[in-house]
GURO-305665 format. One line per 2 residues: number of its first residue (from 1); their letters; for each residue y, z, x of N, C-alpha, C. Coordinates in steps of 0.1 Angstrom, whole numbers, plus 5000, padded with zeros to 4 digits. Layout:
NUM = a = Y Z X Y Z X Y Z X  ...
***
This chain:
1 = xx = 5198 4790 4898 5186 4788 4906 5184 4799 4915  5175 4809 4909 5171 4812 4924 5166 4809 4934
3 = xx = 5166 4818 4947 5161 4812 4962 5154 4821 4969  5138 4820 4968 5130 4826 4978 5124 4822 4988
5 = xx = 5127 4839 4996 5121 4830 5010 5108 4836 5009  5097 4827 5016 5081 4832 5021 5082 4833 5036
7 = xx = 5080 4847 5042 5078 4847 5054 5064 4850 5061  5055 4846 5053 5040 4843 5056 5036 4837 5046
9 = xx = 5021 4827 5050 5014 4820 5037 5012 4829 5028  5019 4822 5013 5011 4834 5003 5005 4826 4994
11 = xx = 4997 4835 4984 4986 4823 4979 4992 4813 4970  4988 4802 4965 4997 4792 4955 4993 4800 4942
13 = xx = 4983 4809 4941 4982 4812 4930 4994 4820 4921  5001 4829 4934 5009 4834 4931 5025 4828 4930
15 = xx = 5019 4818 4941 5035 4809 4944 5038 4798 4927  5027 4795 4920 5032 4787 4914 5034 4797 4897
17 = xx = 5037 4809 4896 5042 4814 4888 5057 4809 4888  5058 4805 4899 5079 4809 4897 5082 4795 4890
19 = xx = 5090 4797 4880 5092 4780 4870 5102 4778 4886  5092 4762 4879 5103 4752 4895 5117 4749 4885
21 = xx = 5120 4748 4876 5135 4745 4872 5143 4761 4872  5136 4769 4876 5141 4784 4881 5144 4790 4893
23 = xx = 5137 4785 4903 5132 4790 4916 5129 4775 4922  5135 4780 4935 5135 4774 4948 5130 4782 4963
25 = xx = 5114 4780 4962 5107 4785 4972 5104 4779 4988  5106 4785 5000 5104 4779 5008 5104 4792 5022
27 = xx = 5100 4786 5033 5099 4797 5044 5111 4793 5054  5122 4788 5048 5136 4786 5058 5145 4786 5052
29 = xx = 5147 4791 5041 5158 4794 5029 5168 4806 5037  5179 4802 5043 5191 4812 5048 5194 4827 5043
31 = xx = 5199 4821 5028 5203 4834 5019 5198 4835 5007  5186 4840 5009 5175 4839 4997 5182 4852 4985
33 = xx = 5178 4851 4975 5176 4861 4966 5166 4872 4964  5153 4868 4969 5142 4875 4975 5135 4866 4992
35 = xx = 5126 4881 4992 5117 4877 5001 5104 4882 4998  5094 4874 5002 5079 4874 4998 5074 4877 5010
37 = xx = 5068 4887 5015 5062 4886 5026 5047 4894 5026  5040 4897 5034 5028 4899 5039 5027 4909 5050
39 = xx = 5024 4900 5067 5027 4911 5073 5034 4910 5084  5046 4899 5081 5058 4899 5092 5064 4905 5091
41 = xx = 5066 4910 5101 5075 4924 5105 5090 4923 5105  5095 4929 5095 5112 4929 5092 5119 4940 5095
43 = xx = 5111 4946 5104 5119 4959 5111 5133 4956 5118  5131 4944 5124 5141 4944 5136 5154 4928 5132
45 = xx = 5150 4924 5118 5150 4914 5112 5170 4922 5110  5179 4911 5104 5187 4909 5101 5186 4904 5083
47 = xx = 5185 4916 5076 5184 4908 5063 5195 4903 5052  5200 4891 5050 5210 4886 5044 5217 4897 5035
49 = xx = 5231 4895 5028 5234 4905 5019 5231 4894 5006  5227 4883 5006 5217 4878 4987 5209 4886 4987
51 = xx = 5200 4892 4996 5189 4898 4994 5186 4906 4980  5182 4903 4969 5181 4914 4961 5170 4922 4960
53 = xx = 5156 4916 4964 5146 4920 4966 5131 4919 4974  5126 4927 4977 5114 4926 4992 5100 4927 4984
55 = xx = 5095 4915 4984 5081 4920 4980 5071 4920 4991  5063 4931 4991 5051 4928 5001 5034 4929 4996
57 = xx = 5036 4917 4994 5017 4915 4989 5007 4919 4996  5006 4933 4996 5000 4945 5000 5004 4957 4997
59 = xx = 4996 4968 5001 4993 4978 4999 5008 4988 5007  5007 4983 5018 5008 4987 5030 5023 4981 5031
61 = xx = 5036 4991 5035 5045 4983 5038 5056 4989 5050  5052 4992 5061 5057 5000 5072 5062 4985 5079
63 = xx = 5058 4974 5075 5066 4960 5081 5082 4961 5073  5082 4970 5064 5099 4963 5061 5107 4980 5062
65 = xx = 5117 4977 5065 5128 4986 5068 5133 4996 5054  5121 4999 5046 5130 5006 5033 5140 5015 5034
67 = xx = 5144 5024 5046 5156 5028 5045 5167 5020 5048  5167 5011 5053 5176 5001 5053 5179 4992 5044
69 = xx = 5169 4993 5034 5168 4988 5025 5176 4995 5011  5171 5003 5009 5174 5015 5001 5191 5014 5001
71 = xx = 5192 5019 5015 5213 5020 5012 5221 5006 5014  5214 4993 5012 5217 4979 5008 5217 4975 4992
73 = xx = 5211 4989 4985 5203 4986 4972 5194 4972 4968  5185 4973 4981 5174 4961 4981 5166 4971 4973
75 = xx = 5157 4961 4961 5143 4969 4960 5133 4964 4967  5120 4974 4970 5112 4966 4979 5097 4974 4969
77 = xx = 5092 4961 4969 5079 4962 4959 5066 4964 4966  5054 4967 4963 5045 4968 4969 5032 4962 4956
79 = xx = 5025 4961 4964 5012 4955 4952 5000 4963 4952  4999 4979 4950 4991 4990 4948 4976 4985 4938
81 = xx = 4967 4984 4946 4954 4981 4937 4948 4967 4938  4957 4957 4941 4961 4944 4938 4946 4941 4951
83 = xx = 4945 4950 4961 4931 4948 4970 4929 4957 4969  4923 4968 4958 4917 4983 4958 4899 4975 4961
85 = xx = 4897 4962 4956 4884 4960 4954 4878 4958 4968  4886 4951 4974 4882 4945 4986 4879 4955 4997
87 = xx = 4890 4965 4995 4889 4976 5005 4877 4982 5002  4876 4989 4989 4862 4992 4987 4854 4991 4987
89 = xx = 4847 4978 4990 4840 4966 4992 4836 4973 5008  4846 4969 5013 4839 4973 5029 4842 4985 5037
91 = xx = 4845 4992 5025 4842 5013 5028 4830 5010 5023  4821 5003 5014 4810 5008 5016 4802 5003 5017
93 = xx = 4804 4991 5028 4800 4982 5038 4798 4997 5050  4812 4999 5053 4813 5012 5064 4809 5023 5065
95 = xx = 4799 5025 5052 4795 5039 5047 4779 5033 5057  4777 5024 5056 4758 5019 5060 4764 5016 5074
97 = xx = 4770 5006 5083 4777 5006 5095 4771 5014 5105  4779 5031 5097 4780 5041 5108 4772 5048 5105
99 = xx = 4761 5044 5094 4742 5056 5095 4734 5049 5106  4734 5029 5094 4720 5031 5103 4717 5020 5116
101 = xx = 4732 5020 5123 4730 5017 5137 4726 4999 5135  4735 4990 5125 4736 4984 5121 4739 4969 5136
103 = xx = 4752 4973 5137 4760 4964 5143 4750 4963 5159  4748 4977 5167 4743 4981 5178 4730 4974 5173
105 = xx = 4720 4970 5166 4706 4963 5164 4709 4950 5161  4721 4945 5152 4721 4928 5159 4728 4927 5170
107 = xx = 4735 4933 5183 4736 4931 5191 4727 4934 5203  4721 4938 5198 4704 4941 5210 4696 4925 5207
109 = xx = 4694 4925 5189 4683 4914 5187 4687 4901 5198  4703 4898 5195 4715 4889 5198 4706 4888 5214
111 = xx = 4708 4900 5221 4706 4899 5235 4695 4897 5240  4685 4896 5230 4670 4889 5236 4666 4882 5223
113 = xx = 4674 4875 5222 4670 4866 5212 4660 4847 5219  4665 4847 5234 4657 4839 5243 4645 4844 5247
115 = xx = 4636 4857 5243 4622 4857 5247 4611 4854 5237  4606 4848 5247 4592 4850 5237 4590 4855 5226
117 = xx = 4589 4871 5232 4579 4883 5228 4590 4888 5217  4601 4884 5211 4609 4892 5202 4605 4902 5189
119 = xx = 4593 4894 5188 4587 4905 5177 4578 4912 5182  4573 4913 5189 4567 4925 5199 4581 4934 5204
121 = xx = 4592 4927 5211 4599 4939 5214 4608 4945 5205  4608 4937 5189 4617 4941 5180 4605 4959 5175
123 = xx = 4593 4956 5172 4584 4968 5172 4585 4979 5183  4583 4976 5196 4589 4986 5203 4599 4990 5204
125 = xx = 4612 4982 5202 4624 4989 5204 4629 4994 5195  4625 4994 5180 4635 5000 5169 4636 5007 5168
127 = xx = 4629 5016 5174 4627 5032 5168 4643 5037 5177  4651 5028 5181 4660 5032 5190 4675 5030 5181
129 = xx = 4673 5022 5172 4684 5019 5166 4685 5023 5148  4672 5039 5148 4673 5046 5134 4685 5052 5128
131 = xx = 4684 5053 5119 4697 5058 5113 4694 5067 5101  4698 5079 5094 4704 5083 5082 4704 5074 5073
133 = xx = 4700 5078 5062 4708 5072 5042 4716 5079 5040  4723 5073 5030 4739 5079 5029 4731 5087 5014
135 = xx = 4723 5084 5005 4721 5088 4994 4718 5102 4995  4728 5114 4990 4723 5127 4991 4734 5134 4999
137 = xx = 4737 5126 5009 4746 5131 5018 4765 5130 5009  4774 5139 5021 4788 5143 5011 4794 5133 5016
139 = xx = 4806 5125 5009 4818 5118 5014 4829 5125 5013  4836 5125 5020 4852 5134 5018 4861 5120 5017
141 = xx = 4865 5121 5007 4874 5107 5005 4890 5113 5006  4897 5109 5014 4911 5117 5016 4919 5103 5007
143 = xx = 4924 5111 4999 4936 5100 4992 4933 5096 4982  4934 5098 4970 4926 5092 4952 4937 5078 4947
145 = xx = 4943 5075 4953 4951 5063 4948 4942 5055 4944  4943 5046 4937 4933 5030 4933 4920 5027 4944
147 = xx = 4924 5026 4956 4913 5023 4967 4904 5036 4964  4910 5046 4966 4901 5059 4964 4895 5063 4956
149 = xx = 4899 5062 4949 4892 5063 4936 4879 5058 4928  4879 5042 4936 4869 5030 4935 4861 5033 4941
151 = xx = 4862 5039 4959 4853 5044 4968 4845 5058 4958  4848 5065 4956 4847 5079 4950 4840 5078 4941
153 = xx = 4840 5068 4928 4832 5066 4919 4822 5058 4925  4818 5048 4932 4808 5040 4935 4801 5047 4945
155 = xx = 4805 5053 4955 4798 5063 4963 4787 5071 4954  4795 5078 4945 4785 5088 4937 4776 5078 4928
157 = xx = 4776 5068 4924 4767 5054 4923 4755 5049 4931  4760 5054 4943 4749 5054 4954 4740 5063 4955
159 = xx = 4740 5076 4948 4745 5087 4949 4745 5098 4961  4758 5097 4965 4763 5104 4972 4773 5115 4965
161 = xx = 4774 5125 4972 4781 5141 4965 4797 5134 4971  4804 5135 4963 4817 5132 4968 4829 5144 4967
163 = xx = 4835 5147 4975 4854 5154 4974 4861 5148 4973  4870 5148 4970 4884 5145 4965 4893 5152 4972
165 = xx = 4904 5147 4984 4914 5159 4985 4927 5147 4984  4936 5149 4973 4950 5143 4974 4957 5152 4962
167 = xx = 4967 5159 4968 4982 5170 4965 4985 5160 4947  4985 5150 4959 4998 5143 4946 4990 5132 4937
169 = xx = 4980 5134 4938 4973 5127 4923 4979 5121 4913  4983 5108 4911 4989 5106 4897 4979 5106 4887
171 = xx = 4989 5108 4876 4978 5108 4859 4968 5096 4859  4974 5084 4862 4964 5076 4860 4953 5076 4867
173 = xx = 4957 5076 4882 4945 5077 4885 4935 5090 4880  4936 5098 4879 4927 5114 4875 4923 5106 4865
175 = xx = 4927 5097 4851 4919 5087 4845 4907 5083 4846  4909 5074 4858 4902 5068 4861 4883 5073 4875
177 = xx = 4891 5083 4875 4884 5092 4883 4874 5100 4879  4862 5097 4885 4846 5106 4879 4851 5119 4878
179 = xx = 4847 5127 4868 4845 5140 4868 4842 5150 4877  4828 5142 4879 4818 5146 4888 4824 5147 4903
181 = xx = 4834 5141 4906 4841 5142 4919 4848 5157 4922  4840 5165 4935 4850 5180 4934 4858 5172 4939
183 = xx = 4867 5186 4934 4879 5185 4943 4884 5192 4955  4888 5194 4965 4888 5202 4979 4902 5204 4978
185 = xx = 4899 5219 4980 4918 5228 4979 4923 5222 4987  4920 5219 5001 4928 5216 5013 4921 5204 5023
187 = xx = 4926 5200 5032 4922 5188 5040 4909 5195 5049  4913 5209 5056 4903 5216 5061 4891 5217 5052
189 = xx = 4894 5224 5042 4878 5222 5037 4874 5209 5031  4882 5199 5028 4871 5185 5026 4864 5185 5046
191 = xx = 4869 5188 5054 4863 5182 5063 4856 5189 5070  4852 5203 5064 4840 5214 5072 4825 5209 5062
193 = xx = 4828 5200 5053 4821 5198 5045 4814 5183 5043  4821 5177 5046 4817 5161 5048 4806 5157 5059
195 = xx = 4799 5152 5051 4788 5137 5066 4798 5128 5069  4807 5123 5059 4812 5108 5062 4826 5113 5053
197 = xx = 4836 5105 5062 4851 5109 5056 4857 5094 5059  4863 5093 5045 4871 5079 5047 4885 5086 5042
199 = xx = 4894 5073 5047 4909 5078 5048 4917 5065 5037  4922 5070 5029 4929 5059 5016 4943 5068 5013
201 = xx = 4953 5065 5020 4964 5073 5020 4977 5065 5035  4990 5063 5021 4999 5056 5033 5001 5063 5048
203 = xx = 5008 5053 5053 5013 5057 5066 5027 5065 5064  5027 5076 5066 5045 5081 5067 5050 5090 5076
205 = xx = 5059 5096 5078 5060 5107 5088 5049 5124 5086  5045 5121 5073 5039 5130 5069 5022 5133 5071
207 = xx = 5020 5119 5073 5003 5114 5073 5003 5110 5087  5012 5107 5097 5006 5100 5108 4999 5113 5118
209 = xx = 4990 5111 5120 4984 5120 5133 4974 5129 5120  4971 5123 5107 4970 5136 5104 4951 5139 5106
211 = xx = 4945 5133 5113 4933 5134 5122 4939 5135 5134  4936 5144 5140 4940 5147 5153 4930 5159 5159
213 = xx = 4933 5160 5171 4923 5170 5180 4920 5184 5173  4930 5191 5163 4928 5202 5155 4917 5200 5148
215 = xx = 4924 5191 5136 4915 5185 5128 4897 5181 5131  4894 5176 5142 4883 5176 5146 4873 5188 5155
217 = xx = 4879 5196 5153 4877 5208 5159 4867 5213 5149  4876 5215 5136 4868 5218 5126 4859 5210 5113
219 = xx = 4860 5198 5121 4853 5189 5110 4839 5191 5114  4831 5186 5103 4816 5191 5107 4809 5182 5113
221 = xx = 4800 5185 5125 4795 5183 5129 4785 5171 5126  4787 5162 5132 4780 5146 5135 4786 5139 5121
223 = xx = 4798 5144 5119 4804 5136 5108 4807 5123 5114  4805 5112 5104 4816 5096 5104 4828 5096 5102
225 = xx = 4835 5091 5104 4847 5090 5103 4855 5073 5097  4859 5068 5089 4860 5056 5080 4873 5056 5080
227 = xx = 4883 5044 5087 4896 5039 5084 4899 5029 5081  4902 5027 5067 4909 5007 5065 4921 5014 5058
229 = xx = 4932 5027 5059 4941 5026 5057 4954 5022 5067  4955 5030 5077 4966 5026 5087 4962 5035 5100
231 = xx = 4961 5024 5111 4956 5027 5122 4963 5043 5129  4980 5047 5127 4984 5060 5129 4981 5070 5122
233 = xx = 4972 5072 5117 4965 5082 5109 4959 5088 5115  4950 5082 5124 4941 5089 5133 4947 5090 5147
235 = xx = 4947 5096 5154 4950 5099 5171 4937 5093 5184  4940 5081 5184 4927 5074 5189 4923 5083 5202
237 = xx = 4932 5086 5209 4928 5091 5217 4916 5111 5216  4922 5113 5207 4916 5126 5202 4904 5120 5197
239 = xx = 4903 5110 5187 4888 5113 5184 4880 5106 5192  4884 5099 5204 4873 5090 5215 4869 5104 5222
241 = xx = 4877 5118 5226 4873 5127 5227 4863 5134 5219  4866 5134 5207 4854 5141 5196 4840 5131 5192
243 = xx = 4843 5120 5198 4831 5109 5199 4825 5110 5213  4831 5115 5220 4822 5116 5235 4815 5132 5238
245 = xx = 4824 5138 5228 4820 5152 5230 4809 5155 5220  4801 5145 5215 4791 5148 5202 4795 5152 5189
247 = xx = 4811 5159 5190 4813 5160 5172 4816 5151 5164  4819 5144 5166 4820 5130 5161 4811 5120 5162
249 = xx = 4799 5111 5149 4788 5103 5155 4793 5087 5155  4801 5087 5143 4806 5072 5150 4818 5070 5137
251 = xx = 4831 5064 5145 4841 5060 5143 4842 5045 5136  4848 5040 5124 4845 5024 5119 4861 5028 5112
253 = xx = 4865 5016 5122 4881 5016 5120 4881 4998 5118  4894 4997 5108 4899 4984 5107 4910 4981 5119
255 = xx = 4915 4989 5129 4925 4988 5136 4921 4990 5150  4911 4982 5155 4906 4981 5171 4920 4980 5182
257 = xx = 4915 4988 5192 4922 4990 5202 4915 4985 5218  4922 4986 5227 4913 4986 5240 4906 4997 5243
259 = xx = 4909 5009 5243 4907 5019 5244 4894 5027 5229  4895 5022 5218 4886 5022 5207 4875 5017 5212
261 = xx = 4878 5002 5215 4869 4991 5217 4859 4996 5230  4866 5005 5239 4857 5008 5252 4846 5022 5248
263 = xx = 4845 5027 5237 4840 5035 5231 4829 5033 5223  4818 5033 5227 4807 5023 5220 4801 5028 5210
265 = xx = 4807 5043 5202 4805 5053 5191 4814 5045 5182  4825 5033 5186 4834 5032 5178 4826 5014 5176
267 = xx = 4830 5017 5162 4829 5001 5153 4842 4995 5151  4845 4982 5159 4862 4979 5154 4860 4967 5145
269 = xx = 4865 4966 5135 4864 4955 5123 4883 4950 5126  4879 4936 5127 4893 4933 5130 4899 4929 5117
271 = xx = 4905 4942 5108 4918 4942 5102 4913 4933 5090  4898 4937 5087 4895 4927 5073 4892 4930 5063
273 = xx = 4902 4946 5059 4905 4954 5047 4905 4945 5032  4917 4936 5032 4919 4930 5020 4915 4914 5022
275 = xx = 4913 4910 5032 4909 4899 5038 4898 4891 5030  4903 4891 5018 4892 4881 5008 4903 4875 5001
277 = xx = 4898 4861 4997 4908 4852 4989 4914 4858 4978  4904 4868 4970 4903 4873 4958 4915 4885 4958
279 = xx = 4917 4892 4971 4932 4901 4972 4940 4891 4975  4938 4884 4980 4952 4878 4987 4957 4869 4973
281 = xx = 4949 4866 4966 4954 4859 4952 4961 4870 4942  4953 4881 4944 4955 4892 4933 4970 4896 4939
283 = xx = 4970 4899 4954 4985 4907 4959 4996 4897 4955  4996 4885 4954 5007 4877 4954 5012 4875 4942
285 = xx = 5002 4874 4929 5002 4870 4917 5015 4889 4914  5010 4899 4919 5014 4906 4918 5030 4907 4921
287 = xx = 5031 4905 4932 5040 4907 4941 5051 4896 4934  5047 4881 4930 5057 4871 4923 5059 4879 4906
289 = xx = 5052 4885 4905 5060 4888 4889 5070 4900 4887  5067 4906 4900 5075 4919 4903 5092 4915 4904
291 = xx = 5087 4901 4912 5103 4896 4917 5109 4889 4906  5102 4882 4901 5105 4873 4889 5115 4885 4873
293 = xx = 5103 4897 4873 5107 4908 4862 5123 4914 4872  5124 4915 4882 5138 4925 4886 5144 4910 4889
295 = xx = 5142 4899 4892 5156 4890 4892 5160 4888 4877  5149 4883 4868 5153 4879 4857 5156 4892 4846
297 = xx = 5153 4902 4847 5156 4913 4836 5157 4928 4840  5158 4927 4856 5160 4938 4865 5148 4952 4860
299 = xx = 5139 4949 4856 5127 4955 4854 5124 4961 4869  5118 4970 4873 5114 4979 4886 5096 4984 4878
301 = xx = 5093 4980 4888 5077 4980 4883 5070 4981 4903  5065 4992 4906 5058 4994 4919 5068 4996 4933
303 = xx = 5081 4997 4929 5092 4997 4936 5088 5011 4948  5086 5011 4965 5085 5021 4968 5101 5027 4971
305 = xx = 5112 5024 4968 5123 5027 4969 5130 5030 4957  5128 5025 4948 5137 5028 4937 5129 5031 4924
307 = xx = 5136 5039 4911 5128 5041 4907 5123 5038 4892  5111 5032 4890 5103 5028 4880 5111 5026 4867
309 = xx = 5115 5015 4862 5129 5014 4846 5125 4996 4845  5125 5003 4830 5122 4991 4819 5126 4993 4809
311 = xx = 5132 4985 4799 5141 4987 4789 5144 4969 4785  5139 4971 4771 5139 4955 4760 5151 4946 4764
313 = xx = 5152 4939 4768 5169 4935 4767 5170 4923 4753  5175 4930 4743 5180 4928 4732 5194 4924 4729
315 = xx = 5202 4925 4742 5215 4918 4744 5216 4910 4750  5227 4903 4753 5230 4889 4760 5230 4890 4776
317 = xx = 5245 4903 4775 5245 4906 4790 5242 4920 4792  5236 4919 4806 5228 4933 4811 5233 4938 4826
319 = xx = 5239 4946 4825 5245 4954 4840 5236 4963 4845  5237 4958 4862 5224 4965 4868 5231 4974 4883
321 = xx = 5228 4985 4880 5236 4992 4890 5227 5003 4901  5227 5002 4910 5221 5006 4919 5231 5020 4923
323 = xx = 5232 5034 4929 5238 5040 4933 5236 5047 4938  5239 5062 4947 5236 5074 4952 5234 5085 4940
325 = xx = 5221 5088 4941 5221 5098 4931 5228 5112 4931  5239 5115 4931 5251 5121 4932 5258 5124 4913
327 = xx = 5264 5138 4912 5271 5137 4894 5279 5128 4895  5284 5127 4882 5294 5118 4876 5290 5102 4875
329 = xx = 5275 5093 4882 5280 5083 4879 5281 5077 4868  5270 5077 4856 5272 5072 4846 5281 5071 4837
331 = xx = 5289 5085 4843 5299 5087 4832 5312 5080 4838  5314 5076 4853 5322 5064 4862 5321 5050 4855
333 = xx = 5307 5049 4854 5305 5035 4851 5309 5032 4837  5305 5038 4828 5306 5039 4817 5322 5041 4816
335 = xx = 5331 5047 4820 5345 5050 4821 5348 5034 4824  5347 5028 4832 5349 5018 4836 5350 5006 4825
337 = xx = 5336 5005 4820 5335 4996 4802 5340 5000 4796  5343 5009 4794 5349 5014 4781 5368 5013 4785
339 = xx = 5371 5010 4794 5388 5009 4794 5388 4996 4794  5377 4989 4799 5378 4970 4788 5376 4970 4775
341 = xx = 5375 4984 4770 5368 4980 4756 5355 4969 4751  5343 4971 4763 5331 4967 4762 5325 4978 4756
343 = xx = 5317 4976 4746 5309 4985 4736 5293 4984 4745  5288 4995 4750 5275 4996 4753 5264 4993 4741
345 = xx = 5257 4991 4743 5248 4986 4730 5232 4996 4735  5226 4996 4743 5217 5000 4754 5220 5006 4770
347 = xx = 5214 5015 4772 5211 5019 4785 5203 5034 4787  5199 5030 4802 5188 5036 4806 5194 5040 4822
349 = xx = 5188 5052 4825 5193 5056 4840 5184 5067 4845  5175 5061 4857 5167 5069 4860 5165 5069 4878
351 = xx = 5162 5080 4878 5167 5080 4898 5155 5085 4903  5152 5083 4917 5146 5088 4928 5147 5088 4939
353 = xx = 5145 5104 4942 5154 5108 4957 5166 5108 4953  5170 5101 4968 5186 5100 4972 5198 5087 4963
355 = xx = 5182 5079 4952 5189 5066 4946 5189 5067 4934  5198 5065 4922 5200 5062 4913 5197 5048 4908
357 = xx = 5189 5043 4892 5191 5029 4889 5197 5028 4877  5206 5023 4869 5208 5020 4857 5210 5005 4854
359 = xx = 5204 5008 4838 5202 4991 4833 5209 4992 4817  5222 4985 4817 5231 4990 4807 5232 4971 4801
361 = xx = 5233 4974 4785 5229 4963 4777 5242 4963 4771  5248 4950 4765 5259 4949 4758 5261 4936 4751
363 = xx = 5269 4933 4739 5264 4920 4733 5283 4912 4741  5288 4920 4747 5297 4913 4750 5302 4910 4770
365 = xx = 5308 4899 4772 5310 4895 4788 5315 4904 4794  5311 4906 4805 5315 4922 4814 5329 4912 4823
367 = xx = 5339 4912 4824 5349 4903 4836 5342 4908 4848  5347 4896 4856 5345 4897 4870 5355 4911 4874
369 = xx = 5363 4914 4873 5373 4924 4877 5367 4938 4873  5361 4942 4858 5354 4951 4856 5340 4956 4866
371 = xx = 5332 4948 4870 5325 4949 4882 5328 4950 4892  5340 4945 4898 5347 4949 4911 5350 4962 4908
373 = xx = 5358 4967 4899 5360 4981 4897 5347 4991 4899  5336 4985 4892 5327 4995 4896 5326 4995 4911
375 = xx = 5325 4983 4916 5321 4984 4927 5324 4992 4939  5337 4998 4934 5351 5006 4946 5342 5021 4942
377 = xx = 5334 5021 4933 5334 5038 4928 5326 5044 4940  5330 5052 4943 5322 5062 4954 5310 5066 4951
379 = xx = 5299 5057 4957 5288 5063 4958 5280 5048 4954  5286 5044 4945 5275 5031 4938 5273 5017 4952
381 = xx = 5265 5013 4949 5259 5008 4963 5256 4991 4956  5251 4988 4950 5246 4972 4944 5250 4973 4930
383 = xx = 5258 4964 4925 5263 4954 4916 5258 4940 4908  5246 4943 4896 5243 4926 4896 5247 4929 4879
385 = xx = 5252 4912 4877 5250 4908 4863 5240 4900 4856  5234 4900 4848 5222 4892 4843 5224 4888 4828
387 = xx = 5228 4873 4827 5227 4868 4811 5221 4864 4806  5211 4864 4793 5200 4861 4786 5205 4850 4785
***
């Protein structure tokens, strides 16, 4: 029986994948085998050593400790796409927002909605709350992942001229990505070039700040600026500067602050990126088969720590080895089966970064003592057995 813990509501749609004569779900389970979470914060968390695996039904996972994770040989999953729709949905909600003085005109109508004369003063006063069409105008979409990509094609649907700037583009996405979309050598030139720039790209040491007072120096003039990725991307304090200073015409962030909020160029949407039934169903459905595929057949599918391995299991028993990507191990491990005279039948061993994974198939019982042995070997980190 496994045992998972939920450390926030997740949807039943996803909760009732797990066979109940298989799995034992609940949000007070001690020493779970996984955890399901969302967006409680397990930074400062003590996480059991059953732990085998972290899923976070989302996009976004700066709530769990992956390096701490990583040299525990926890995998920790993410659900990439799983709300690409939703997000996109209200980038280009956010694209109309910040032209045509949207929010600022039902909060005026709002404020004399007790006169009389409101359609007399809705005639005089409109001419106050004009805006831009986005149709014609450029988007600078930073980051082509799934969200981006979806923004990028339906923009140019609107039709808007779209850029593209992301280094590390995977195959699939370039797939799935318009033609028609340039591409921008560098982050500088998507942003001497843009009316409206949205941000679809994680939070890491690499990306945080990466709008900042430089950056807006040379961005063009009465550009928008668009965030439903992660609020440290941007340097709030630098662009309430570049919003007061006229380079900036209006800021529409999912991550309101006090300081945002006192900025009346700035639009704060509270945090309602994936915030539809329709993600939160899609992230979890995701998120439970991820856990279900690495408990039951140690499959790694979206893993941001370890790396991507699949392989048939056509044998009984299947050894799953987690380790420091360092020489010699396979040939350790494998040294190891082979002085029990266990015949390998299958295996596969594929690493990323600083980690190693291997998934080794065999028609015969591995002893408890053979796995202890591995276990002593310098470098290897997690130990599991799995029998069809």
């Amino acid at each position: 029986m496994f045992r998972i813990k939920t450390m926030n509501k997740i949807s039943p749609l996803g909760l009732d994948l797990f066979p109940k004569d298989k799995y034992e779900i609940a949000d007070d389970i001690s020493n779970p085998d996984a955890i399901l979470v969302r967006s409680a914060d397990l930074n400062s968390m003590e996480i059991p050593p059953s732990v085998q695996a972290i899923a976070r039904a989302g996009a976004g996972y700066n709530n769990i400790p992956v390096k701490r994770c990583s040299e525990s040989g926890i995998a920790v999953f993410n659900t990439p796409g799983a709300n690409a729709n939703a997000v996109k949905e209200l980038t280009l909600a956010a694209l109309l927002l910040s032209s045509r003085n949207i929010v600022a005109g039902i909060n005026w109508t709002a404020s004399v909605s007790d006169r009389a004369d409101v359609a007399d003063l809705v005639e005089k006063e409109k001419s106050k709350f004009t805006g831009p069409e986005i149709k014609g105008k450029t988007l600078g979409v930073i980051g082509l992942g799934a969200i981006g990509v979806m923004v990028a094609n339906d923009a140019m649907a609107l039709g808007m001229k779209v850029i593209g700037f992301d280094p590390y583009i995977s195959v699939e996405a370039a797939w799935h990505l318009s033609s028609n979309v340039l591409r921008a050598d560098s982050l500088e030139s998507l942003l001497s070039k843009s009316d409206y720039i949205t941000l679809h790209i994680p939070q890491s040491e690499l990306t945080k700040g990466i709008l900042d007072a430089g950056k807006f120096n040379i961005i063009k003039k009465d550009a928008r600026v668009i965030n439903f990725s992660r609020n440290a991307l941007v340097k709030d304090m630098d662009i309430i500067e570049a919003l007061n200073a006229g380079k900036i015409s209006c800021y529409v962030t999912d991550f309101p602050s006090p300081e945002l909020l006192a900025c009346k160029k700035v639009i704060g949407i509270p945090h309602l990126g994936a915030s539809t039934p329709e993600a939160e169903d899609n992230c979890a459905v995701m998120a439970v088969q991820q856990i279900i595929n690495y408990l039951e057949t140690g499959e790694i599918r979206n893993s941001v720590n370890l790396p991507p391995c699949r392989l048939e299991q056509l044998f009984p028993c299947r050894l799953l080895v987690v380790n420091k990507n360092i020489p010699n191990m396979v040939g350790q491990i494998t040294t190891s089966l082979a002085k029990a005279n266990i015949n390998i039948q299958d295996l596969i061993n594929h690493h990323r970064d600083e980690y190693g994974y291997n998934l080794i198939d065999t028609d015969q019982e591995i002893p408890v003592s053979v796995l202890d042995e591995i276990r002593k070997v310098d470098g290897i980190i997690r130990v599991r057995l799995i029998r069809k």
